[in-house]
N, C-alpha and C positions, 0 to 999 in steps of 0.2 A: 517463506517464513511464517512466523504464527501471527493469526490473526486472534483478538479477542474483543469484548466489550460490551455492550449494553445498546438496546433502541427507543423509540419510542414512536408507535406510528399512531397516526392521528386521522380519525373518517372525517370524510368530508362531504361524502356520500355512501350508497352501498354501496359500490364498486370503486371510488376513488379514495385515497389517503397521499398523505403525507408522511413520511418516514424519518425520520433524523437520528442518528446513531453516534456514539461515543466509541470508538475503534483504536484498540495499541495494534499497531500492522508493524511487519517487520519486512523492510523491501533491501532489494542486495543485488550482487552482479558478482558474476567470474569471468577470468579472463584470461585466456593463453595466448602468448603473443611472440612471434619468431623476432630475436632483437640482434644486429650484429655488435659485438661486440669487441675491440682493439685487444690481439692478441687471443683471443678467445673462439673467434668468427660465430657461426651462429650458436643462438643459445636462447631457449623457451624461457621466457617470463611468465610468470604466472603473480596471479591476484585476483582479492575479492575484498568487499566494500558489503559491508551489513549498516543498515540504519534504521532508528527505530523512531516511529511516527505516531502521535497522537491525531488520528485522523477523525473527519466531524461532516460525513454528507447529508447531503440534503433530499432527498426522493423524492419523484410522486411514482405512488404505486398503483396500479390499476389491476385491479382484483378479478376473475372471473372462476365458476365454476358450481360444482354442486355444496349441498353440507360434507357430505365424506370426504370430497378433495377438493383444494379449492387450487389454482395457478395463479401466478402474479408476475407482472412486469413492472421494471422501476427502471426510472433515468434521472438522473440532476448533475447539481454541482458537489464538491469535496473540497474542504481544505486541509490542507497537512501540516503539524509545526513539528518540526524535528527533535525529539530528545535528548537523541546518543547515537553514538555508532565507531566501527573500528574499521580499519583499513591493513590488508597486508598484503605485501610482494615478498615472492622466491624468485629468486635467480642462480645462478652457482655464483657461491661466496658473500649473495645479500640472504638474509632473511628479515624484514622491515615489518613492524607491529605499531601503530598508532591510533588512537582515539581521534576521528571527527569533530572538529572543529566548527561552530556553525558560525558563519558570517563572511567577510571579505577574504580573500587571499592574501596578506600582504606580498608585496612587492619584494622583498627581501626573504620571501620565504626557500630556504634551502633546500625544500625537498624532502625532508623529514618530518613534514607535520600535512595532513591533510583537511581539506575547507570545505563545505558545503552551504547552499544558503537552507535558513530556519524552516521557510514557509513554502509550501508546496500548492498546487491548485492544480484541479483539473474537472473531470467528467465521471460519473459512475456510471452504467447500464445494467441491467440484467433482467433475471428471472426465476421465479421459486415455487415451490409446490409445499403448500400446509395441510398437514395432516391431524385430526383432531384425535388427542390424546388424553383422557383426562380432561382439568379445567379449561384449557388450551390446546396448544399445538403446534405439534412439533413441524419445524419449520428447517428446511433443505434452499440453499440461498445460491445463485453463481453469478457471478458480478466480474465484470473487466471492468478494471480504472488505466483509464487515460489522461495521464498526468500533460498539463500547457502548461508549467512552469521550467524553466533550466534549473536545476538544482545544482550543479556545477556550480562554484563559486570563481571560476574564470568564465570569458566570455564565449561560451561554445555551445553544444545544443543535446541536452542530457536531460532524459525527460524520464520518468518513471510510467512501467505499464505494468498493468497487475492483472493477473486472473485469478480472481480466489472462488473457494467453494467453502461454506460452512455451514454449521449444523447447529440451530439453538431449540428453541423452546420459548414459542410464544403465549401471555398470558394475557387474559383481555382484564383490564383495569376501568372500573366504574361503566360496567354495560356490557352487551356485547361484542 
């Protein structure tokens, strides 16, 4: 899904920083599933689950290279709080469309409403190459997030993994 947002990395030496960013991430799943079904026998289920994240990691970035190009590696923690999100199943004779729910499942719930929890956590890693452009530089990012939290709002083991790649445009504020 789309990622977007804003950074802020902060030196801490020449080759080390700090990074902290403001991230809308859009994380999701699909799913075909052989389901038997009474009078029907077998029959593909299908579904998908879109959610949208206000994501906030934490880097350290370790800088190397010349002025023309520079490389970079970043590792830390993320935390995620959930927005929004929709959920839908095909079946023959269902077609189900619901908005996410963030919080408990109740115990009574039918079936017809689906729940996730708000708050997400995990790990970022990656690595990127800056190119100077102008005042700044244009900056090519690839990052795996490895979500430790269950987001599943029952008790099972549903964890979010992301590989994203994006393309910004870094400016230096107050110095080099």
């Amino acid at each position: 899904g789309l990622v977007a947002g804003v950074g802020v990395n902060v030196g801490i030496s020449e080759s080390f920083s700090v990074q902290a960013d403001l991230l809308y991430t859009q994380r999701g799943a699909r799913y075909e599933q052989p389901t038997q079904v009474p009078f029907l026998g077998a029959v593909t289920t299908k579904g998908s689950l879109r959610l949208n994240y206000l994501d906030i990691p934490v880097l350290g970035r370790y800088t190397f290279g010349g002025d023309d190009l520079k490389f970079y590696v970043n590792a830390g923690p993320a935390i995620g709080i959930g927005l929004s999100g929709k959920s839908t199943l095909e079946a023959p004779g269902i077609n189900f469309n619901s908005n996410v729910n963030f919080g408990t499942e109740p115990d009574n719930n039918t079936g017809n409403e689906t729940y996730a929890r708000r708050i997400d956590f995990g790990i970022q890693s990656g690595a990127g190459v800056l190119y100077p452009v102008g005042p700044g530089s244009l900056n090519l990012d690839l990052r795996y997030s490895l979500g430790l939290a269950n987001v599943d709002s029952k008790p099972s083991d549903v964890k979010h993994r992301m590989f994203v790649v994006s393309l910004g445009y870094q400016l230096p504020i107050g110095g080099k």
